[in-house]
PDB file with one MODEL, atoms N, CA, C and O in Angstrom:
MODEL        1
ATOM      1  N   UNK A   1       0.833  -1.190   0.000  1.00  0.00           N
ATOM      2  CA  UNK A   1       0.000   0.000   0.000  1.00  0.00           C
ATOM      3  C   UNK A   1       0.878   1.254   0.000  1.00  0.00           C
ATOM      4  O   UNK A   1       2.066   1.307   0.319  1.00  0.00           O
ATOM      5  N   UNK A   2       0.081   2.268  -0.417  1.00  0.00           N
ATOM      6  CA  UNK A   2       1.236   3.731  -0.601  1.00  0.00           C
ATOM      7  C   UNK A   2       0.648   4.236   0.227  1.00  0.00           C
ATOM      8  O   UNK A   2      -0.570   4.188   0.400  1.00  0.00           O
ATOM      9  N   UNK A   3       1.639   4.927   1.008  1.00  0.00           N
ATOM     10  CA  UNK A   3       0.964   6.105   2.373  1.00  0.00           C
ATOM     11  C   UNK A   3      -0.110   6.547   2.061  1.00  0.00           C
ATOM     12  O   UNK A   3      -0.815   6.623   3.067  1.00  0.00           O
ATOM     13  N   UNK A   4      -0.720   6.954   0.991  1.00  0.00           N
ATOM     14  CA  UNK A   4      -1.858   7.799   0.971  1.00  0.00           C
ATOM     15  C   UNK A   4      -2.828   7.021   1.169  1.00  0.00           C
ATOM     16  O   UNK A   4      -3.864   7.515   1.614  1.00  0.00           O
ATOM     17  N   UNK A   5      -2.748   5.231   0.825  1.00  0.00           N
ATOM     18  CA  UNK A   5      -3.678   4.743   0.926  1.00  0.00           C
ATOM     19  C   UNK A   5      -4.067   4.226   2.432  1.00  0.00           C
ATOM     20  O   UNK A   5      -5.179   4.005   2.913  1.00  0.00           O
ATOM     21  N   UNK A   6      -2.703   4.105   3.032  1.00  0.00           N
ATOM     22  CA  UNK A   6      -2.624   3.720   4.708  1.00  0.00           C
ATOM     23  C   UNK A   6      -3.317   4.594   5.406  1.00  0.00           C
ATOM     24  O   UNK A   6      -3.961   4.306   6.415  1.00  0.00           O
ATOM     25  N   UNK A   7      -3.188   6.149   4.712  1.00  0.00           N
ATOM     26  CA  UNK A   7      -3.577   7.459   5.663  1.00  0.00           C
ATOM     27  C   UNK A   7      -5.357   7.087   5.416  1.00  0.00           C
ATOM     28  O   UNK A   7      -6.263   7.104   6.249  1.00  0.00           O
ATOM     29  N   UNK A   8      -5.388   6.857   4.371  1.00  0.00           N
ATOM     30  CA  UNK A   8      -7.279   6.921   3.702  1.00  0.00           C
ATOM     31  C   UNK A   8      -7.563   5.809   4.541  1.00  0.00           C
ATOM     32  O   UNK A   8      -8.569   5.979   5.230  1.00  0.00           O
ATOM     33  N   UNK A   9      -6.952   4.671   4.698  1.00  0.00           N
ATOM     34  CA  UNK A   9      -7.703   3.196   5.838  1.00  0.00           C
ATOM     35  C   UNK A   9      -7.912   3.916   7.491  1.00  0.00           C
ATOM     36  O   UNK A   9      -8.889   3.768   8.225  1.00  0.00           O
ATOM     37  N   UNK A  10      -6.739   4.664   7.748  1.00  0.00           N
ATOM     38  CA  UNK A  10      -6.827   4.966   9.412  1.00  0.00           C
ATOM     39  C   UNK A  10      -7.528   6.103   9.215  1.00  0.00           C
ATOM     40  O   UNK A  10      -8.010   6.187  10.344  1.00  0.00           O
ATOM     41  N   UNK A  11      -7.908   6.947   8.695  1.00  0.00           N
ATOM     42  CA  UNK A  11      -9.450   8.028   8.309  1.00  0.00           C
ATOM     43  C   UNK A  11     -10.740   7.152   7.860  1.00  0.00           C
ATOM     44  O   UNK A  11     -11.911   7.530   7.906  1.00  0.00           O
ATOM     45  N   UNK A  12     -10.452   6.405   7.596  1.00  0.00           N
ATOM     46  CA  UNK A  12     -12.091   5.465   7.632  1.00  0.00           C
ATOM     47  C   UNK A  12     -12.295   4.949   8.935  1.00  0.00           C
ATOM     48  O   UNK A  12     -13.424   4.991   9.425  1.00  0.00           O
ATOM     49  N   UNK A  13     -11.309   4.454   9.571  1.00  0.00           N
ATOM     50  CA  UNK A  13     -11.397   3.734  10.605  1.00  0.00           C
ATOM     51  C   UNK A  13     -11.225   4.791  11.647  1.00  0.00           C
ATOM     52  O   UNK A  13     -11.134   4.304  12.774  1.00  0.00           O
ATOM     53  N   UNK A  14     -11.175   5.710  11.616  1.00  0.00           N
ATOM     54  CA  UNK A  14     -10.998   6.391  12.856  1.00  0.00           C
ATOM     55  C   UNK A  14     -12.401   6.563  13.077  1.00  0.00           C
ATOM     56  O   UNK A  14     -12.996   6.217  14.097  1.00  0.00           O
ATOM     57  N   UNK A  15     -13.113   7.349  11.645  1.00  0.00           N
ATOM     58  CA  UNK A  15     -14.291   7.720  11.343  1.00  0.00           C
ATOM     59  C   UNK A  15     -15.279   6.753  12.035  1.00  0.00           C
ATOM     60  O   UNK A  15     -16.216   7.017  12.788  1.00  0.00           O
ATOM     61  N   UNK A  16     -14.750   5.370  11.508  1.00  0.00           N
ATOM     62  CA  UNK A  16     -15.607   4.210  12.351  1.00  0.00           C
ATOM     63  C   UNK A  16     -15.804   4.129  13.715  1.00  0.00           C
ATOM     64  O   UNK A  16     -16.840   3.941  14.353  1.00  0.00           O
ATOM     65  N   UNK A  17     -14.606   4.307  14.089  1.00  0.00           N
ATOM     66  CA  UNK A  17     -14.437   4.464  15.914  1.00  0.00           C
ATOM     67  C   UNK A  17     -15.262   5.579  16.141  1.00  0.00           C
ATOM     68  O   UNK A  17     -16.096   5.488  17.042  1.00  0.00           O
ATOM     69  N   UNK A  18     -15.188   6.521  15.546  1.00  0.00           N
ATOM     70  CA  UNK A  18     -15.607   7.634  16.240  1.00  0.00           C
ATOM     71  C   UNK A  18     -17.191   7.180  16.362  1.00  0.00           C
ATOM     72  O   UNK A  18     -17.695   7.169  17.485  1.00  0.00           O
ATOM     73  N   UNK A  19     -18.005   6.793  15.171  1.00  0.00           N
ATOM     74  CA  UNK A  19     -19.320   6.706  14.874  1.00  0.00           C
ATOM     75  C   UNK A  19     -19.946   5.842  16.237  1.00  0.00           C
ATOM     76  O   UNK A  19     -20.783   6.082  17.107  1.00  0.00           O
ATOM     77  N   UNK A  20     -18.982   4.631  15.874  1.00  0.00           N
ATOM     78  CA  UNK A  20     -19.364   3.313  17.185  1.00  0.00           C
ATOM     79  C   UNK A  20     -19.420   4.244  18.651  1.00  0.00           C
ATOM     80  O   UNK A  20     -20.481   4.418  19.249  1.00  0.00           O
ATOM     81  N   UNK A  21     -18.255   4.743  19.068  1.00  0.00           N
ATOM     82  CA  UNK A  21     -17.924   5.187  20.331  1.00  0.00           C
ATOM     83  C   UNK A  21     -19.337   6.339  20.865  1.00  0.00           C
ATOM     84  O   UNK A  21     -19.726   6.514  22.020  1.00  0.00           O
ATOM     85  N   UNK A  22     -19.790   6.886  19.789  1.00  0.00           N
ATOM     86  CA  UNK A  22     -20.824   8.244  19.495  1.00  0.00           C
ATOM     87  C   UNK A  22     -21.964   7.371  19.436  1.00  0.00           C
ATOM     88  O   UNK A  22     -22.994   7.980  19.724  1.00  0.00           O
ATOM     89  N   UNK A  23     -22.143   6.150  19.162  1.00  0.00           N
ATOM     90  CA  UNK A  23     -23.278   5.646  19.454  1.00  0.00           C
ATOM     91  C   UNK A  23     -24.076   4.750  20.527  1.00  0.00           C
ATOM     92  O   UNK A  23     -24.302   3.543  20.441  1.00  0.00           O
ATOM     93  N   UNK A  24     -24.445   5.619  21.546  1.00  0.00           N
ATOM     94  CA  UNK A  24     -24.897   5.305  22.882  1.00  0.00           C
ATOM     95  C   UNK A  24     -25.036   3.534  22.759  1.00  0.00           C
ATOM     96  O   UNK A  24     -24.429   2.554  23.190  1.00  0.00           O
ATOM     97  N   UNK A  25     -26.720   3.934  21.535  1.00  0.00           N
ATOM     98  CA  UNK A  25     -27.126   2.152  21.571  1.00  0.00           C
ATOM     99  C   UNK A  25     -26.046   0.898  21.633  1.00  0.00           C
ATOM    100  O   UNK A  25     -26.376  -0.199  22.082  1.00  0.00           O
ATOM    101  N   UNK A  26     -24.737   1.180  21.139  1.00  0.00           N
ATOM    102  CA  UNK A  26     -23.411   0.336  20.964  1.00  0.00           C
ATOM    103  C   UNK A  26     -22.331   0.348  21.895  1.00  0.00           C
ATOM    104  O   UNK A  26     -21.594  -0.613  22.115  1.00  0.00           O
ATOM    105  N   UNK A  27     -22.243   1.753  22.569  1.00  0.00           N
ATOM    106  CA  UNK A  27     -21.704   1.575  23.626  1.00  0.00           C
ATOM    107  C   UNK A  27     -21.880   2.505  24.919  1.00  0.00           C
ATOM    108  O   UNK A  27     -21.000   3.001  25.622  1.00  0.00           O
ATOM    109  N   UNK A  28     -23.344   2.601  25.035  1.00  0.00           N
ATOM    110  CA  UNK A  28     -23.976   3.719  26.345  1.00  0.00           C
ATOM    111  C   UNK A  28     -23.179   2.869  27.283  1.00  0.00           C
ATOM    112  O   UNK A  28     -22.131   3.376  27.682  1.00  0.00           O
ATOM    113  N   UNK A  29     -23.505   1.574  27.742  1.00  0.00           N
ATOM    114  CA  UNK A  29     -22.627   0.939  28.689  1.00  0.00           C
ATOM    115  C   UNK A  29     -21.260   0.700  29.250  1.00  0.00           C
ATOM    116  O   UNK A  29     -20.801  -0.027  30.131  1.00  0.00           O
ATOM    117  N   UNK A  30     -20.757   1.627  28.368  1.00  0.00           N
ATOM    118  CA  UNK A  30     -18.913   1.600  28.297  1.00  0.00           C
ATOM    119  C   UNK A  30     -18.720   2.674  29.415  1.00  0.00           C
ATOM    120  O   UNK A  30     -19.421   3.671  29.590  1.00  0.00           O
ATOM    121  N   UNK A  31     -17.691   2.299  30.095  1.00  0.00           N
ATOM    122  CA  UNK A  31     -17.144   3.053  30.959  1.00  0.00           C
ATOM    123  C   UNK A  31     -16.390   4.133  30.638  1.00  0.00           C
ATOM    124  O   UNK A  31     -16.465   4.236  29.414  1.00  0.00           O
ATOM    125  N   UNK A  32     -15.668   5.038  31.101  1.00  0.00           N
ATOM    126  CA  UNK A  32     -14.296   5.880  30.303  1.00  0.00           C
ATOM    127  C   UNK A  32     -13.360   5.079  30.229  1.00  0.00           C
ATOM    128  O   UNK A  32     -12.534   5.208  29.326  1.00  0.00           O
ATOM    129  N   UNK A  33     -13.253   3.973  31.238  1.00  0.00           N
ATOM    130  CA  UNK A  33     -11.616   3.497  31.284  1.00  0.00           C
ATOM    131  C   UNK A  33     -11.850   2.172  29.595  1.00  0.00           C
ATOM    132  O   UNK A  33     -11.037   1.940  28.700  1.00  0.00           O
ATOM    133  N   UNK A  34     -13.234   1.621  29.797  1.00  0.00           N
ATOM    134  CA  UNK A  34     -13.263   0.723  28.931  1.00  0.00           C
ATOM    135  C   UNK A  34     -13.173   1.697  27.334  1.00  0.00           C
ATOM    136  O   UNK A  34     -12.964   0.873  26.443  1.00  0.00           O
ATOM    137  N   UNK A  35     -13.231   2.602  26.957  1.00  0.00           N
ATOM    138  CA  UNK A  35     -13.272   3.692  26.208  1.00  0.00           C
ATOM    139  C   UNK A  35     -12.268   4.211  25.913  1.00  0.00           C
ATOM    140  O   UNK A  35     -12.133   4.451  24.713  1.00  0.00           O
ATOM    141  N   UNK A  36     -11.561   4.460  26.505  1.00  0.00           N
ATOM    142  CA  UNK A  36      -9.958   4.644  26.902  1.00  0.00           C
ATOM    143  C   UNK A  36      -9.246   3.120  26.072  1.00  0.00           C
ATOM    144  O   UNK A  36      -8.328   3.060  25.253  1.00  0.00           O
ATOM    145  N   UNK A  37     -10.032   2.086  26.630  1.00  0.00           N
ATOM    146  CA  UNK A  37      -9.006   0.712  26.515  1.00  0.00           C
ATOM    147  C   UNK A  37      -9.128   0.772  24.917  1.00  0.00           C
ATOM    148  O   UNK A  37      -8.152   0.886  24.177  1.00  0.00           O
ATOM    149  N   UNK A  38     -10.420   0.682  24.497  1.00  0.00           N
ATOM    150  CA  UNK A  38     -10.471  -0.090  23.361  1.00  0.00           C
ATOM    151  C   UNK A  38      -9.724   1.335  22.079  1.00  0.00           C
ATOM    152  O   UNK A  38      -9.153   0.964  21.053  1.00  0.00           O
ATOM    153  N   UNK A  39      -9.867   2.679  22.373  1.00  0.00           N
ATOM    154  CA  UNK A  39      -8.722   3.692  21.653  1.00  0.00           C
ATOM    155  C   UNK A  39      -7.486   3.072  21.724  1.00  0.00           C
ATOM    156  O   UNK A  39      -7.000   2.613  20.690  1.00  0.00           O
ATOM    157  N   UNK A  40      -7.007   3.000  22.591  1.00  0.00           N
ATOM    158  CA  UNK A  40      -5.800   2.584  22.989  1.00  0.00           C
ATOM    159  C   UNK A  40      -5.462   1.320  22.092  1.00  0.00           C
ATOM    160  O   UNK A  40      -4.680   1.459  21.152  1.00  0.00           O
ATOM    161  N   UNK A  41      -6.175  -0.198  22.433  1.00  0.00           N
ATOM    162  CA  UNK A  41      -6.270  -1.146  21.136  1.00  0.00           C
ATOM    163  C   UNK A  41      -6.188  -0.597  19.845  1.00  0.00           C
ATOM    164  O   UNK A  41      -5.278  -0.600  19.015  1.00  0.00           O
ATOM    165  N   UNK A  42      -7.147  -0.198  19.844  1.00  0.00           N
ATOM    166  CA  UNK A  42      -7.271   0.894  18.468  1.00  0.00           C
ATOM    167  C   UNK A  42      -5.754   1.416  17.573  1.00  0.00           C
ATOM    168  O   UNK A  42      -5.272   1.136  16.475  1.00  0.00           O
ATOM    169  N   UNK A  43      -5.468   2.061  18.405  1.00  0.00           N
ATOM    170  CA  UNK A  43      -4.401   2.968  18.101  1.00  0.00           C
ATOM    171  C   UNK A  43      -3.304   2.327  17.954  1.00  0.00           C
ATOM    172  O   UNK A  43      -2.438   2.807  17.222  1.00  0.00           O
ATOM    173  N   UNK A  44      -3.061   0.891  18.730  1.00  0.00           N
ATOM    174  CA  UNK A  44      -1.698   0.317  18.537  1.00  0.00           C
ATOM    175  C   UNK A  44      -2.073  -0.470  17.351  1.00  0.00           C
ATOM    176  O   UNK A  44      -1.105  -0.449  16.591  1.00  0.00           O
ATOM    177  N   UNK A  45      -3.092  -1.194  16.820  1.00  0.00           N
ATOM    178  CA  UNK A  45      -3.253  -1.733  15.891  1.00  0.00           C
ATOM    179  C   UNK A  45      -3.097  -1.063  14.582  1.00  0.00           C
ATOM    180  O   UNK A  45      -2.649  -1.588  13.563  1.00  0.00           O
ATOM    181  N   UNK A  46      -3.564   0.304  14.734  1.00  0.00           N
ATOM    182  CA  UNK A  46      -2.749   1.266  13.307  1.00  0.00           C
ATOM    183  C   UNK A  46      -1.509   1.091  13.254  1.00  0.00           C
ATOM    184  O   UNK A  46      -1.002   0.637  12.229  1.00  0.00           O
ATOM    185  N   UNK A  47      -0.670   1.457  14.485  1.00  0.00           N
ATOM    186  CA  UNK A  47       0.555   1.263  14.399  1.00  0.00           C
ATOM    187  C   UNK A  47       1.321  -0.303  13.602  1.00  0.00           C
ATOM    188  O   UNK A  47       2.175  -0.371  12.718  1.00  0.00           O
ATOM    189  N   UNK A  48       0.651  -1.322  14.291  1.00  0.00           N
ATOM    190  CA  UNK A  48       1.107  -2.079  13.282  1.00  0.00           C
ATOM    191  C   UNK A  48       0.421  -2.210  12.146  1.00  0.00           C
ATOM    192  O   UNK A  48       0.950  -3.001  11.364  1.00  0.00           O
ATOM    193  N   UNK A  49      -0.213  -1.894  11.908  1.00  0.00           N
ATOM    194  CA  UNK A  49      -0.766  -1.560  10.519  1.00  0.00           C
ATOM    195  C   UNK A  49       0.023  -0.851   9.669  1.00  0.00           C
ATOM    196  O   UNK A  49       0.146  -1.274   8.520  1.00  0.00           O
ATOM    197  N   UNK A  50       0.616   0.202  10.023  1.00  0.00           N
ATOM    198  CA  UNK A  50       1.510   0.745   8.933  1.00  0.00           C
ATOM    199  C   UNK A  50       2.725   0.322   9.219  1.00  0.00           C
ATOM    200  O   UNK A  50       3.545   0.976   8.574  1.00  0.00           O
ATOM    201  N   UNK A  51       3.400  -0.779  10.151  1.00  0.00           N
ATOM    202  CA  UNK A  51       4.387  -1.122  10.451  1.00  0.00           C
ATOM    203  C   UNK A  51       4.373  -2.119   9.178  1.00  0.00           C
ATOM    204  O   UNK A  51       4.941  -1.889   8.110  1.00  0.00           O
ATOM    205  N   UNK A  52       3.647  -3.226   9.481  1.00  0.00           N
ATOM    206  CA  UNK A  52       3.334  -4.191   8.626  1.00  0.00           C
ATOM    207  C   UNK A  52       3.481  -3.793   6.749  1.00  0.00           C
ATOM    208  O   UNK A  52       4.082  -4.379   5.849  1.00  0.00           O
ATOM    209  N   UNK A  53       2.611  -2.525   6.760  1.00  0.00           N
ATOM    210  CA  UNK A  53       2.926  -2.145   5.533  1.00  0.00           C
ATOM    211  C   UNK A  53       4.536  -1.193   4.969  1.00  0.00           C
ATOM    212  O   UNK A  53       4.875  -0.610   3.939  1.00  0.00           O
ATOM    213  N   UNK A  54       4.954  -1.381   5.857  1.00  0.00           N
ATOM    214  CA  UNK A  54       6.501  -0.427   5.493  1.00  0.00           C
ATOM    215  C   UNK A  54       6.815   1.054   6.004  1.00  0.00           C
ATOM    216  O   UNK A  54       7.842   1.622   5.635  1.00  0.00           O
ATOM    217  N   UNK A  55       5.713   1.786   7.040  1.00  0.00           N
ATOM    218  CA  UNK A  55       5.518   2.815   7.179  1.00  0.00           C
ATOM    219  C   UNK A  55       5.941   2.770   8.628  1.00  0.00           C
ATOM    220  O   UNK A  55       5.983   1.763   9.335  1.00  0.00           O
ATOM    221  N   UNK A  56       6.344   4.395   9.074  1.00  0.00           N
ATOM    222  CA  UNK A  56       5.968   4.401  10.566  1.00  0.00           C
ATOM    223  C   UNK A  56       4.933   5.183  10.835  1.00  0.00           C
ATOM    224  O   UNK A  56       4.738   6.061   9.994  1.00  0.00           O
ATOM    225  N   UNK A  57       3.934   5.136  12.075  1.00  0.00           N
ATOM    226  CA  UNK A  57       2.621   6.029  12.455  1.00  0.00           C
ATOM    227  C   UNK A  57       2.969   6.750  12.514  1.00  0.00           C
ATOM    228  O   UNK A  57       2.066   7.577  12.378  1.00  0.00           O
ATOM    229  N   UNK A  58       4.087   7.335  12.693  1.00  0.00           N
ATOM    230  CA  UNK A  58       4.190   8.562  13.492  1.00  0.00           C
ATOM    231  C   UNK A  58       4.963   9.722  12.583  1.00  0.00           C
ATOM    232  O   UNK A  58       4.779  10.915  12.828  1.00  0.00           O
ATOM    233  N   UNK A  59       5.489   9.456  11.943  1.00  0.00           N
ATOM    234  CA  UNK A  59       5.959  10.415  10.675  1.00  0.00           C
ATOM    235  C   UNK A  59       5.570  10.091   9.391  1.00  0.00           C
ATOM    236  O   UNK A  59       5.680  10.985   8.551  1.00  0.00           O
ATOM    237  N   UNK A  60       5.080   8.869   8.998  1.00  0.00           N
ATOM    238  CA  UNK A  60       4.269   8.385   7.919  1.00  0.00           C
ATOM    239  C   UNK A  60       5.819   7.991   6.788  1.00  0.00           C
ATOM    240  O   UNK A  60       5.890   7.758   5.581  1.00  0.00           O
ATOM    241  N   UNK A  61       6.847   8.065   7.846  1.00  0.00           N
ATOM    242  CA  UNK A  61       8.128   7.920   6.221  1.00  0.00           C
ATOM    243  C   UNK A  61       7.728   6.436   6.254  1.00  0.00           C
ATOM    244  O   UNK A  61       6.741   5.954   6.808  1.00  0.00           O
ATOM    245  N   UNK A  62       8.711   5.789   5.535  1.00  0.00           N
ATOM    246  CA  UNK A  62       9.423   4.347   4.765  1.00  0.00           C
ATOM    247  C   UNK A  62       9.759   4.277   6.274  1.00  0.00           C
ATOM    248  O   UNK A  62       9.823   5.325   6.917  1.00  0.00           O
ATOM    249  N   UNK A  63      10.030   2.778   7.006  1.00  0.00           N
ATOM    250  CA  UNK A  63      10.574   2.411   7.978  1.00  0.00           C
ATOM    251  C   UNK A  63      12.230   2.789   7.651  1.00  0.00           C
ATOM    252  O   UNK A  63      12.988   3.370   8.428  1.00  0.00           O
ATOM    253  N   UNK A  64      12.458   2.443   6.699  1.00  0.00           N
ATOM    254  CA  UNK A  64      14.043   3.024   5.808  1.00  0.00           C
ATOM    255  C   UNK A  64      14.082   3.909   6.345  1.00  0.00           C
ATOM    256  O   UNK A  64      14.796   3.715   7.329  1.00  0.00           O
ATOM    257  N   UNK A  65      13.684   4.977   6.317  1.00  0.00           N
ATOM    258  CA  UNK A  65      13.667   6.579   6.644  1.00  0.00           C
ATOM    259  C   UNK A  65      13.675   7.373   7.381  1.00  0.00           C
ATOM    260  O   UNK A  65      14.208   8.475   7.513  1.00  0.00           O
ATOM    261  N   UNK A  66      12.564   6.319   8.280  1.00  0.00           N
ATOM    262  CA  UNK A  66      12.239   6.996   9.526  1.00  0.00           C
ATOM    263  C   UNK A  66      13.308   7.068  10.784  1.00  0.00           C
ATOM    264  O   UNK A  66      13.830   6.016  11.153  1.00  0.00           O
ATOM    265  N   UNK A  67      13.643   8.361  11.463  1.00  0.00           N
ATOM    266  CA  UNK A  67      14.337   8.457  12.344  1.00  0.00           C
ATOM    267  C   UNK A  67      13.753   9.054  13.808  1.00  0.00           C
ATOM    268  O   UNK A  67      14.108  10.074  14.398  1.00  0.00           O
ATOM    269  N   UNK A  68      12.765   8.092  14.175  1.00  0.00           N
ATOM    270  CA  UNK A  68      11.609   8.820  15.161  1.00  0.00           C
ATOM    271  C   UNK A  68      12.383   7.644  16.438  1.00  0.00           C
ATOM    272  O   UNK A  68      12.412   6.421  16.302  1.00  0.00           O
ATOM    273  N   UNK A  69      12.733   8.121  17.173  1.00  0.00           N
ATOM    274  CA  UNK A  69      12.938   7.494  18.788  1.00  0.00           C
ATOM    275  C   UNK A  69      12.229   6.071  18.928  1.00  0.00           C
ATOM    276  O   UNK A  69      11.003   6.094  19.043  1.00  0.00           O
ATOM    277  N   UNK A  70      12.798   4.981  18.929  1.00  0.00           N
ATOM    278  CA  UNK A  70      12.544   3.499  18.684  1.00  0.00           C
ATOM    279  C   UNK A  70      11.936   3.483  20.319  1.00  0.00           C
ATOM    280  O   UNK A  70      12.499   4.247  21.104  1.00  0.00           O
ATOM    281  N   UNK A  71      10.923   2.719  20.780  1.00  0.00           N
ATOM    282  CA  UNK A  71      10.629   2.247  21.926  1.00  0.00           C
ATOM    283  C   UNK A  71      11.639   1.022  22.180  1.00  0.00           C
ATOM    284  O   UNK A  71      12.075   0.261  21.316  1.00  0.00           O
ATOM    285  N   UNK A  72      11.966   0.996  23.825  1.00  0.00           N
ATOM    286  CA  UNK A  72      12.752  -0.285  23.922  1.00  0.00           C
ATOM    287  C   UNK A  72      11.450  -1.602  23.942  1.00  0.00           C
ATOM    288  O   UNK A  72      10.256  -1.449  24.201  1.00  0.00           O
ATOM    289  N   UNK A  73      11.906  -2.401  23.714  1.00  0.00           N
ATOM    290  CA  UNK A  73      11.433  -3.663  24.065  1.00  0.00           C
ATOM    291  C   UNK A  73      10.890  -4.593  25.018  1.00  0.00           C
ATOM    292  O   UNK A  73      10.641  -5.750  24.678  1.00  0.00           O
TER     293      UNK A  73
ENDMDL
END
């Protein structure tokens, strides 16, 4: 996939989250922390999402390229 298309999947899907999260009937019962959790899921799964595809989340370069502060392990 080419960045633009990675950027267009995590803008649909954010869009999605947002809709689900905004819709009481789907999740009136959610707590903040459970709300919190499943963003959080959310958000690391983009990450490997554009990991997987050759990208990093966070500057959108080539993993090649990117020079963003590595988390340790």
């Amino acid at each position: 996939m080419t960045i633009f298309q990675l950027r267009r999947a995590y803008h649909d899907s954010l869009s999605n989250m947002r809709g689900w999260l905004l819709d009481t009937t789907l999740s009136g019962q959610l707590t903040a922390l459970d709300r919190l959790s499943i963003i959080d899921a959310w958000q690391q799964e983009m990450v490997e999402f554009f990991v997987d595809n050759g990208y990093c989340f966070s500057c959108n370069k080539r993993l090649t390229r990117c020079s963003c502060p590595k988390e340790p392990s």
